[in-house]
C-alpha positions as CSV (number, residue, x, y, z in Angstrom):
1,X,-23.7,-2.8,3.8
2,X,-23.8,-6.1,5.9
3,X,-21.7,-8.5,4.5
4,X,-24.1,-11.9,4.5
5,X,-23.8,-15.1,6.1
6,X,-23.2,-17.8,3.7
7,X,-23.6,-21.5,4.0
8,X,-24.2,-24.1,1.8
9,X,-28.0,-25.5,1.5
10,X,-27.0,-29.3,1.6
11,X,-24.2,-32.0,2.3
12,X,-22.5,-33.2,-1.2
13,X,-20.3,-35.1,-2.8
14,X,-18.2,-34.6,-6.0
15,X,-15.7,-36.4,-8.1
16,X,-13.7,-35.1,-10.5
17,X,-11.0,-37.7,-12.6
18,X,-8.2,-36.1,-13.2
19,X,-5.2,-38.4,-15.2
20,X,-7.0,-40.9,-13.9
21,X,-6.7,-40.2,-10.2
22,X,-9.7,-40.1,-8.4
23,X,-10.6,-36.3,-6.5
24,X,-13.5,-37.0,-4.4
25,X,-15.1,-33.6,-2.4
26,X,-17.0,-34.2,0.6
27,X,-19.0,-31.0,2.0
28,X,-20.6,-30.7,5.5
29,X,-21.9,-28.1,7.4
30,X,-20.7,-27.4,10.9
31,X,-21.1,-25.6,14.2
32,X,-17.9,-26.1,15.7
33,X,-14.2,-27.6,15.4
34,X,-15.0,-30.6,16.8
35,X,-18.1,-31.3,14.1
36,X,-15.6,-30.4,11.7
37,X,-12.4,-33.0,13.0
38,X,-15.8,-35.6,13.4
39,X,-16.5,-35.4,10.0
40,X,-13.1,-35.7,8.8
41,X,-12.8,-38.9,10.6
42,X,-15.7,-40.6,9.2
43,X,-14.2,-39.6,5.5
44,X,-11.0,-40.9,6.4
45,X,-12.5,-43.9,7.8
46,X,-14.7,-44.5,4.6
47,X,-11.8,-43.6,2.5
48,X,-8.8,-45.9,4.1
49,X,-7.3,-46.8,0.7
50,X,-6.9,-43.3,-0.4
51,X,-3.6,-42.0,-0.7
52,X,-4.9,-38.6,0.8
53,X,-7.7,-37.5,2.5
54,X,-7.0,-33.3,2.5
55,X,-9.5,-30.7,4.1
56,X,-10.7,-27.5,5.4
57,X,-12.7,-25.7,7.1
58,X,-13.8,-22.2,8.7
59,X,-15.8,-21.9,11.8
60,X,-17.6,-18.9,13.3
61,X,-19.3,-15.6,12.4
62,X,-16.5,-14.2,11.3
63,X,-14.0,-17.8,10.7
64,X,-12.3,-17.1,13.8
65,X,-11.0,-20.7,13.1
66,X,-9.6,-21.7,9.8
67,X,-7.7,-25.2,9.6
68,X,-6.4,-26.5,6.2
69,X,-3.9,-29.9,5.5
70,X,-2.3,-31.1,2.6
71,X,-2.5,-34.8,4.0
72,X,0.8,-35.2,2.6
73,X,0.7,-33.7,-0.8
74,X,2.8,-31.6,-1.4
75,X,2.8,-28.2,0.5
76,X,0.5,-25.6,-0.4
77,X,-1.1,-27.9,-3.0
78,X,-4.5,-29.4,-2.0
79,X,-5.3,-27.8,2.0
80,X,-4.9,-24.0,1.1
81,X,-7.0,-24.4,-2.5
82,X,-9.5,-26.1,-0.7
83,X,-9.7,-23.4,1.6
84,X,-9.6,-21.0,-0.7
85,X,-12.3,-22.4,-2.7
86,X,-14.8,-22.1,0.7
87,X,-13.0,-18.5,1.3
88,X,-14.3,-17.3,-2.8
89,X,-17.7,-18.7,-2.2
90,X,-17.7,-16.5,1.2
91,X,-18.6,-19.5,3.3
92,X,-18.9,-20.2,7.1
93,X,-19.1,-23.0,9.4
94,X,-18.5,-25.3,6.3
95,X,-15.7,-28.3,6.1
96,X,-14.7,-29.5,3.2
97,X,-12.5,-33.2,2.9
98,X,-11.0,-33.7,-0.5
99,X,-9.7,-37.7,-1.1
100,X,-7.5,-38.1,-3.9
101,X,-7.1,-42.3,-5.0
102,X,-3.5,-41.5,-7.3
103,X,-4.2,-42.6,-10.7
104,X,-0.4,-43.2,-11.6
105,X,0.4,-39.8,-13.1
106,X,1.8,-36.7,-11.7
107,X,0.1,-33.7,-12.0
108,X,2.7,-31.9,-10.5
109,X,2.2,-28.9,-8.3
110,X,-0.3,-25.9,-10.6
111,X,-1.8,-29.5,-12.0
112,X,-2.7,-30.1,-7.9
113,X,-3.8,-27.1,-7.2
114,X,-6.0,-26.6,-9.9
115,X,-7.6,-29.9,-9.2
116,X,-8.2,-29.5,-5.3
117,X,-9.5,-26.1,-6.2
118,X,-12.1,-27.3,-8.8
119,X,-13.5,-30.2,-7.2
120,X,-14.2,-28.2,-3.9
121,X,-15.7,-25.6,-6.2
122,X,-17.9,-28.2,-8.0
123,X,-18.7,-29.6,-4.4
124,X,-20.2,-26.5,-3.4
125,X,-22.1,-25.0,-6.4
126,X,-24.0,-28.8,-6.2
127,X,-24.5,-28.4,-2.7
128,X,-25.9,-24.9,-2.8
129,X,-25.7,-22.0,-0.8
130,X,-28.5,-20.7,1.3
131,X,-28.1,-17.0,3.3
132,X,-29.0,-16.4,6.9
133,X,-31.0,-13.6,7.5
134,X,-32.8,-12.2,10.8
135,X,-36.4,-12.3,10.3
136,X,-39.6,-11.5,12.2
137,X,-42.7,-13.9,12.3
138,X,-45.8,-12.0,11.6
139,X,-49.4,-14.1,12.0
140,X,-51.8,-12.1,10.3
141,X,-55.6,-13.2,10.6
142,X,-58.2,-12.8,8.0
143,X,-61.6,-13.9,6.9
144,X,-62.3,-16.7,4.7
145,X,-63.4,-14.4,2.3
146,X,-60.5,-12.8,2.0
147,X,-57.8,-15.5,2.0
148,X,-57.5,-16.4,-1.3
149,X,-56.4,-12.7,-1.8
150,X,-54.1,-12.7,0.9
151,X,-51.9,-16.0,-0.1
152,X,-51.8,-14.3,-3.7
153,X,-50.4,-11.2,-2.3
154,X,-47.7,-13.3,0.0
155,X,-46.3,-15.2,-3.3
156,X,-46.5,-12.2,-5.3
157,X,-44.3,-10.2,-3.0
158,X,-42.1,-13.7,-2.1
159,X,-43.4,-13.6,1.4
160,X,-42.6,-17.2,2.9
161,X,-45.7,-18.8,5.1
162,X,-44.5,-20.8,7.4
163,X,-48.0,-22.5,8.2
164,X,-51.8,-21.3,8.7
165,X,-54.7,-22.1,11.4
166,X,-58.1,-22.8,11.1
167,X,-60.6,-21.2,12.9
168,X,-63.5,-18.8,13.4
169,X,-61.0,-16.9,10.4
170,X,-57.4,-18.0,8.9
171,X,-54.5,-16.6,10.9
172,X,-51.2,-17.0,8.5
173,X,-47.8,-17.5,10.0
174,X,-45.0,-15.7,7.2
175,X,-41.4,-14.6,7.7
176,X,-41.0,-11.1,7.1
177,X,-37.0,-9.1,6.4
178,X,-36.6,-7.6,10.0
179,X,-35.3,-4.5,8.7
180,X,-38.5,-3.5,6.4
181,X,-40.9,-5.4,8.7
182,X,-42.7,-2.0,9.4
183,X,-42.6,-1.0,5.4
184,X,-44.0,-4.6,4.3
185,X,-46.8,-4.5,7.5
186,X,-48.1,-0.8,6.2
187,X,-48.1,-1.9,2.8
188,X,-50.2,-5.3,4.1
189,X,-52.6,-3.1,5.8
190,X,-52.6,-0.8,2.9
191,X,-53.7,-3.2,0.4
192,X,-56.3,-4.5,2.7
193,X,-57.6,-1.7,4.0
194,X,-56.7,-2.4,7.5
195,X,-59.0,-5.0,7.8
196,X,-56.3,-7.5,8.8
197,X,-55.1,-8.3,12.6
198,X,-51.2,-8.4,12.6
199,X,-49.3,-9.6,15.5
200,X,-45.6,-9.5,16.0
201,X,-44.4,-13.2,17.0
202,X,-40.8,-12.5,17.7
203,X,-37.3,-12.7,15.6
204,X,-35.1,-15.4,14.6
205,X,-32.3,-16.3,12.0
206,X,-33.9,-17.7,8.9
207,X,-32.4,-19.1,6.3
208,X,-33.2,-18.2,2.4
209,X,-31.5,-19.5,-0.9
210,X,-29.2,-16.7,-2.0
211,X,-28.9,-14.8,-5.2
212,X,-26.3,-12.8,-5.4
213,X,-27.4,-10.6,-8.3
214,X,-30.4,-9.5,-6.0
């Protein structure tokens, strides 16, 4: 089975108070290092007053880079939880800075760890996470007459249209699983008794939101 690509849906921000020191989770999705070190930059730059700005981050199909600092916390404590955090919610090309205003309390190192690893976790589950999957764009044309029947079909079997055209008849753009494209096309024609006009419009990555009890 093909492990899927994960990566959150959204940007997001999330603060925890912990003892009265401030954990603040900044998410952002990437596409290299360098978006990655970019976006650290601006949070540092936004966040000058902070006693620690701490981050992550994997890049690439298979995180061929993974970078993590404890920003001067003490080792171990805030770069590695935050990166395993990501790592648990199989992630890629996600960064994740974690600013921490100190509140005048130790938390002392399991208190640290637990914190950077919770607010990253919090960060994410509000972001959401979306899979990417390789699909093929079908446009199937139809008559008027049979449109209605058509669009009912497509949401009952959570087929996604992408967009429709007017003409002569209706031609309707939808994103079809690559794998089962020839399954879901037979059982189109099938239930329409080969009165539609399917053409093949090429493959491309897709992006769905993901449900891992499916």
């Amino acid at each position: 089975m093909t492990t899927p690509f994960l990566n959150i849906a959204n940007a997001s921000q999330t603060e925890l108070v912990i003892k009265k020191s401030r954990f603040i989770c900044s998410l952002q999705r990437i596409s290299s290092e360098e978006d990655a070190q970019n976006f650290i930059k601006e949070v540092q730059a936004a966040n000058r007053k902070a006693n620690h700005n701490c981050f992550a981050y994997l890049v690439g199909d298979q995180d061929q880079v993974q970078r993590e600092s404890d920003n001067g916390e003490p080792s171990g404590t805030a770069g590695v939880p935050i990166l395993e955090s990501l790592q648990m919610a199989k992630l890629h090309n996600v960064v994740a800075v974690v600013t921490r205003y100190f509140g005048g309390i130790k938390l002392g190192a399991g208190g640290l760890i637990r914190a950077y690893s919770n607010v990253t976790t919090e960060a994410v589950h509000r972001a959401g996470i979306v899979q990417r999957i390789k699909q093929l764009q079908i446009a199937i044309t139809v008559s008027y007459r049979q449109h209605d029947a058509l669009l009912y079909y497509l949401k009952e079997h959570q087929l996604a249209v992408s967009n429709e055209d007017y003409g002569v008849n209706v031609t309707t753009n939808v994103f079809i699983n690559e794998a089962t494209a020839e399954d879901t096309i037979a059982q189109l024609q099938n239930r329409f008794n080969h009165q539609l006009e399917i053409r093949k419009m090429g493959s491309h990555f897709h992006e769905i939101p993901y449900n891992p009890a499916k």
